[in-house]
C-alpha positions in Angstrom: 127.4 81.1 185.1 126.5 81.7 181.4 128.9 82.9 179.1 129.2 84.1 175.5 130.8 82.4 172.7 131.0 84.4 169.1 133.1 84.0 165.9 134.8 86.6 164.2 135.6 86.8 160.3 138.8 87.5 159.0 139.4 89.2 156.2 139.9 86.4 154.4 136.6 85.0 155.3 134.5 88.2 154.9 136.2 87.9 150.7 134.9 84.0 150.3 131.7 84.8 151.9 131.2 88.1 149.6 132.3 85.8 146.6 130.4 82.6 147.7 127.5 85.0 148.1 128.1 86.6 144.8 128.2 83.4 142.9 125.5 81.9 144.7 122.9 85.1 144.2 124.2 86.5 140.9 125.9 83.7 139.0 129.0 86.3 138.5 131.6 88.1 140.2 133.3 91.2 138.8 136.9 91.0 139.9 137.2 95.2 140.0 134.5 95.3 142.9 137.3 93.0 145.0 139.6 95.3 143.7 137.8 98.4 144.9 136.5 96.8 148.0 139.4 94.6 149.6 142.1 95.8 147.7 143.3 92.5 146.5 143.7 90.5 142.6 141.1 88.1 141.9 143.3 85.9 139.9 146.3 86.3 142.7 144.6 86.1 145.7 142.4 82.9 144.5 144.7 81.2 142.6 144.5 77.8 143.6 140.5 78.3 143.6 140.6 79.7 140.1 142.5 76.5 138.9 140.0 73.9 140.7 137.5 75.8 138.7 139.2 76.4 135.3 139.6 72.4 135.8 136.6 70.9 137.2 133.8 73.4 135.1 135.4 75.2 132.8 132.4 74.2 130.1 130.5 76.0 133.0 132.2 79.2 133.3 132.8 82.0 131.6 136.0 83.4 132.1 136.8 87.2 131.1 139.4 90.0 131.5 137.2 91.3 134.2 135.1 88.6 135.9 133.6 85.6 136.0 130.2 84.0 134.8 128.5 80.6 135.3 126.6 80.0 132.3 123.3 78.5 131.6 124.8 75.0 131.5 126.4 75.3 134.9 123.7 76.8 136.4 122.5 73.4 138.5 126.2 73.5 139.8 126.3 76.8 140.9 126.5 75.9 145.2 129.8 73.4 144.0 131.3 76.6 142.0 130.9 78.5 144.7 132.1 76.1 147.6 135.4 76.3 146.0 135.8 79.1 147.5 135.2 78.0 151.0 138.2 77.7 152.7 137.1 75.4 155.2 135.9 73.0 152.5 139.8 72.2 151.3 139.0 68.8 152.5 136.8 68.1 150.2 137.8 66.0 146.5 136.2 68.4 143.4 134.5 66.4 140.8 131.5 66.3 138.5 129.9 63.4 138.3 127.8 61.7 135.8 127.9 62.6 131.8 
């Protein structure tokens, strides 16, 4: 007898996937859109995510009142920027490697 198996998104899950998307697409997230949309604080919400980053690329990333932008440079590590968002990537050790 067949049978159907489906996964469902939390709310968490639909945020990292609108800000993995957004970083992966655009290069830049505008923290009042998350504001507007989900209701939550960038900078609260993703803490711990925010410090990997601030961390790991901050020669990468611009970082203003408002949003977020990977730069030029950073732009060839844009899919580890935005993993760090993935919440079922914690696992995972951040680091660049090479130069």
């Amino acid at each position: 007898m067949p049978f159907e198996s489906y996964y469902s998104l939390t709310t968490s899950d639909k945020i990292r996937k609108h800000i993995i998307f957004d970083l992966i697409s655009n290069n830049f997230v505008d923290y009042k859109e998350y504001e507007a949309l989900y209701g939550i604080q960038i900078s609260i919400y993703f803490a711990k995510e925010l410090q990997i980053i601030k961390s790991q690329y901050n020669k990468f990333i611009t970082f203003s009142k408002g949003s977020l932008k990977i730069n030029n440079s950073g732009v060839s590590l844009f899919r580890n920027i935005a993993l760090t968002f993935d919440a079922y990537n914690r696992d995972v050790e951040y680091s660049i490697v090479g130069p």
